[in-house]
N, C-alpha and C positions, 0 to 999 in steps of 0.2 A: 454261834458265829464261826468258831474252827472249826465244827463239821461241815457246813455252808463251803468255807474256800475249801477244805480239803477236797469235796466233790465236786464243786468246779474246777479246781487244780487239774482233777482226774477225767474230769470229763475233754478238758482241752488236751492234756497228754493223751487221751486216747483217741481224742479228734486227729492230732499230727500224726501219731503212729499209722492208723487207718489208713489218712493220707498218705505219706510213705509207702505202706504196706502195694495199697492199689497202684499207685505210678512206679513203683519200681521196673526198671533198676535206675530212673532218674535221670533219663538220658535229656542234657538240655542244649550243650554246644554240639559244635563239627567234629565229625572224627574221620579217621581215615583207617583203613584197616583192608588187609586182604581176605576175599572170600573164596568161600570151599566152593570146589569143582565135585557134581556129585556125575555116575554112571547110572543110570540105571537100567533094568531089562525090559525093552517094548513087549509088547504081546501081539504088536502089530509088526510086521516088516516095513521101512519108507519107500514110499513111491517114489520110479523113478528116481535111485538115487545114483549120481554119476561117481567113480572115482575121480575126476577132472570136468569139474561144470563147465559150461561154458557161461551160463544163467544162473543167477540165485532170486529165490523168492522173500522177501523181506516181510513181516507182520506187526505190525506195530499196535496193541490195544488197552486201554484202560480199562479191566474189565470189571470194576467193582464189585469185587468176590461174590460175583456171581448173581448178583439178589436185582438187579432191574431197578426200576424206578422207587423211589425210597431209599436208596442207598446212602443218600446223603443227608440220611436223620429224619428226616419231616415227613410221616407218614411212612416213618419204618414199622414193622412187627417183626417179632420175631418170626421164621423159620423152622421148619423140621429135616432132620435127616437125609431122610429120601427127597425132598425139597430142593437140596444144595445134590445127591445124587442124581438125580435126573437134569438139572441144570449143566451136569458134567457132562455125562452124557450128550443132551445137546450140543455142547460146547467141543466136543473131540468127532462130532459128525461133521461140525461146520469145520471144523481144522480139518478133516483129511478131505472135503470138499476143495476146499482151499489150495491147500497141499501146500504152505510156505516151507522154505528153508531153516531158514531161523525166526524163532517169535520172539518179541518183547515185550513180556507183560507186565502192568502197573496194577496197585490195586487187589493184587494177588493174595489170599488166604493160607498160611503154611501150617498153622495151629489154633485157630482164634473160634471162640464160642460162638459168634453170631452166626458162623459156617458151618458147624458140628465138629469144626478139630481136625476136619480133612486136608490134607497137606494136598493145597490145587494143580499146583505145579507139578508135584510127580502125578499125580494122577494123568492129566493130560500126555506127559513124558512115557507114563506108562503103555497107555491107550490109542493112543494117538502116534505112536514111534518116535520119539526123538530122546533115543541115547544120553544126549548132555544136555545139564539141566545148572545154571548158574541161581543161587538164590540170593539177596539182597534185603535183610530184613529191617525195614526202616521205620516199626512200629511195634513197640514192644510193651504191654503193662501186664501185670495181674488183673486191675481190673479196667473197664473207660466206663466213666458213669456217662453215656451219651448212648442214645437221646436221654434228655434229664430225666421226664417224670413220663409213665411211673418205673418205678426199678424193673420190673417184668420186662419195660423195654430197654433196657442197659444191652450197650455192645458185651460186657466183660472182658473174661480174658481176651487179650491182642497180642497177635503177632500174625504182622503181615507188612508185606513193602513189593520189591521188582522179582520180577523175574526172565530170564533167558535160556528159551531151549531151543536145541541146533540137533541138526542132524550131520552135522559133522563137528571133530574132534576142537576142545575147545584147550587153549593151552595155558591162559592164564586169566585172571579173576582177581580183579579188587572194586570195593565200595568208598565211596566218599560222600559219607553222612552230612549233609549239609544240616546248618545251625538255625535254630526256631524263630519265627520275626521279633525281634524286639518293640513292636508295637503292640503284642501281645501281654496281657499280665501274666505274671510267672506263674500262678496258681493254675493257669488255662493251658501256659505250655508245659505243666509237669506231664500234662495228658494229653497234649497235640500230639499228633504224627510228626516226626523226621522228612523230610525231602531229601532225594538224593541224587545221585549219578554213579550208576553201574559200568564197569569197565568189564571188558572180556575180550582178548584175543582167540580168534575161530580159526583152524588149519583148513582152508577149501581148496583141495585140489592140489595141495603141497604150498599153497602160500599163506603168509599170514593175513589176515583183516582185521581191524579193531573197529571193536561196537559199543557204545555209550548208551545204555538206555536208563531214561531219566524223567522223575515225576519232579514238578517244579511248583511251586508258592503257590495257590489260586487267589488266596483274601489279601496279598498285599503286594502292591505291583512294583514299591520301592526295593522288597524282598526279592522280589521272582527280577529284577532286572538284576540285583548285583549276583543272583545265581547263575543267567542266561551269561553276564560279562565274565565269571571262570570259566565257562564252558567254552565262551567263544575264544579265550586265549590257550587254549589246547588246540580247537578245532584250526586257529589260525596256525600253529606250527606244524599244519599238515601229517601229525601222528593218528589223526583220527578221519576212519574212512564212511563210518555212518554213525550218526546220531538220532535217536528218535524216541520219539513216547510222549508222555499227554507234557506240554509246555504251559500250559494254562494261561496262551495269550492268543490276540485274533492278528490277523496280516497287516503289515501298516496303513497302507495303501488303497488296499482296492476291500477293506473290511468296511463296509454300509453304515455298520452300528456298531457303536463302541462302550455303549453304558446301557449296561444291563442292574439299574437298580433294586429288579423285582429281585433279585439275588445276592446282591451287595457286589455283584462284579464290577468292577467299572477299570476299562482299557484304557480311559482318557489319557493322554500324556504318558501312555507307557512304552520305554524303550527297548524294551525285550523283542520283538520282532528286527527292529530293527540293528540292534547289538548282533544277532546270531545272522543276518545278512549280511554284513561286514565283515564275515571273519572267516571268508575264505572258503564256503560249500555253499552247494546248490541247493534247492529245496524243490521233490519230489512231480510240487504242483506249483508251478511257476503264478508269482502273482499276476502276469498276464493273462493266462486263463483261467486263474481263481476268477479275477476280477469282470470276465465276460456271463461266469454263473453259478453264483457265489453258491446259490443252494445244494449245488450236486456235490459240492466238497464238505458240507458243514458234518460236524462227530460230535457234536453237544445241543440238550439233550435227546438219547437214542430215542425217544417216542415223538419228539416235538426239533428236529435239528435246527438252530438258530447262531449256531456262529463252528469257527474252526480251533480247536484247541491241540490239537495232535497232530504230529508231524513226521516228515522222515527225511533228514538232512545227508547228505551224500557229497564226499570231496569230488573238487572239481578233475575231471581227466575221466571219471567210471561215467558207464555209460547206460544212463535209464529209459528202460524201452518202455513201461507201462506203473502208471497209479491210478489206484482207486478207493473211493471209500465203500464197503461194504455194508450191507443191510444183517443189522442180529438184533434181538430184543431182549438178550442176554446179560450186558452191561446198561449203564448211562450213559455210557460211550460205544460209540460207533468203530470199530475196526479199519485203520488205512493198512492197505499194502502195494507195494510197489515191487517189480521185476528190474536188474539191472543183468546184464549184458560183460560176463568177465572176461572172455577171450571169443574169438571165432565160433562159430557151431561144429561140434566134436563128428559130424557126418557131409557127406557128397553130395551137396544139391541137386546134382545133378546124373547123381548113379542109377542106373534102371533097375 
């Protein structure tokens, strides 16, 4: 009977430990902390790039480290190597196609096993030219037992959250780790993801701009409203000049359909759209022309698009000349970018 508890004893101390060991470092509330500004060397020169724009190109993307359809557990496998290489690769043809200014990516892989350990972000930065490189790492374990069974399919090690790369000078960087839903059980958020909001101040052209880029609650809409209500009382003091990235909500108004049960998503009664309307910025794609054809804006999911979850919010006074949602098969998510209009055009319309 004492060797009986002794081994149970030990078998549940080494249960906790284990547990421990893989969620560390146990991250469960808010935190707030500044982030490092990295430099890196392109291999690429940037297109067209002005010392004083007159234009900037904005990118907004979710891009689920890269793995496509399956990314969200169900009908995941693992990956190889060259797998998440050649995905890169794609993915730094359709960027210099593109040609944004500054990108904001979610979703993003900086060290994590399911990717091969490849840090996504410089790579891109590398490849692609864009000098500054903000990272925001809002997912961190040893190991995620997910997808559950069987263990061959475990994400494992994690680290991964935002990122923002600019091709021009970025001067300041902080993270504000937003805290797990409390509808969750705690056993579940030892090994949730973080949600956050990424800050960076960009030098364009000798002025400053601030940019928020931010992945927000998808499973719980009481969560993702009281996230969108901080955001919106920043945006409302006029200190911030865009905000964007996947919001994981649909437009009030002019959104058709709002419960997506085949997913557990459901919009109903959520006030996140309209918190972040009120608080003083524009949004990219006005719901009046969302609302005439809802399909050419949807960015969820990339093979099947059926609602809008990503965004690019802009204080009111800048001037937006063009958005669009882009085609890739790269993410689960669809690519929005939008052109804004900083000053005059830097040439003579009219010179011969």
């Amino acid at each position: 009977m004492k060797m009986s508890g002794f081994i149970f004893l030990s078998l549940i101390v080494g249960l906790v430990g284990l547990i421990a060991w893989m969620s560390y470092p146990w991250s469960l509330g808010a935190s707030q902390r500044v982030g490092e500004l990295k430099v890196v060397e392109p291999k690429v020169s940037a297109q067209f790039l002005e010392e004083s724009p007159s234009t900037i190109k904005i990118l907004t993307w979710n891009l689920g480290f890269l793995y496509g359809r399956g990314s969200e557990g169900p009908g995941y496998l693992p990956r190889t190597k060259e797998f998440y290489e050649e995905r890169l690769q794609g993915l730094v043809t359709q960027i210099l196609d593109w040609n944004p200014d500054i990108i904001l990516f979610q979703e993003i892989d900086f060290d994590s096993a399911r990717s091969a350990g490849i840090n996504q972000a410089e790579y891109v930065a590398v490849h692609a030219g864009y000098p500054f490189v903000a990272e925001a790492v809002s997912w961190d374990a040893h190991y995620i037992p997910f997808p559950y069974w069987p263990l061959s399919r475990n994400f494992g090690r994690m680290k991964s959250g935002g990122a923002i790369l600019s091709r021009y000078p970025m001067k300041s960087h902080d993270i504000n780790i937003l805290g797990k839903p409390a509808s969750n059980p705690w056993w579940y958020n030892l090994f949730y993801l973080h949600r956050y909001q990424q800050f960076v101040s960009i030098d364009i052209g000798g002025k400053d701009y601030s940019f928020v880029n931010l992945h927000l609650e998808a499973f719980d809409k009481v969560d993702r409203s009281g996230q969108v209500k901080k955001l919106a009382e920043l945006t409302a003091s006029g200190k911030i000049d865009f905000a964007a990235g996947d919001f994981n909500m649909v437009p009030d108004v002019s959104a058709k359909k709002r419960n997506y049960s085949e997913s557990e998503d459901d919009y109903e009664g959520d006030l996140s759209f309209g918190i972040m309307t009120q608080a003083g910025m524009d949004e990219v794609i006005p719901e009046e022309i969302y609302g005439k054809d809802e399909a050419r804006f949807f960015t969820f999911p990339a093979w099947a698009p059926n609602r809008r979850l990503d965004y690019i919010f802009f204080k009111k006074g800048l001037k937006m000349m063009r958005a669009e949602v882009l085609p890739s098969a790269l993410s689960d998510h669809l690519p929005l970018r939008a052109s804004f209009q900083l000053s005059g055009p830097n040439f003579n319309p009219y010179q011969q």
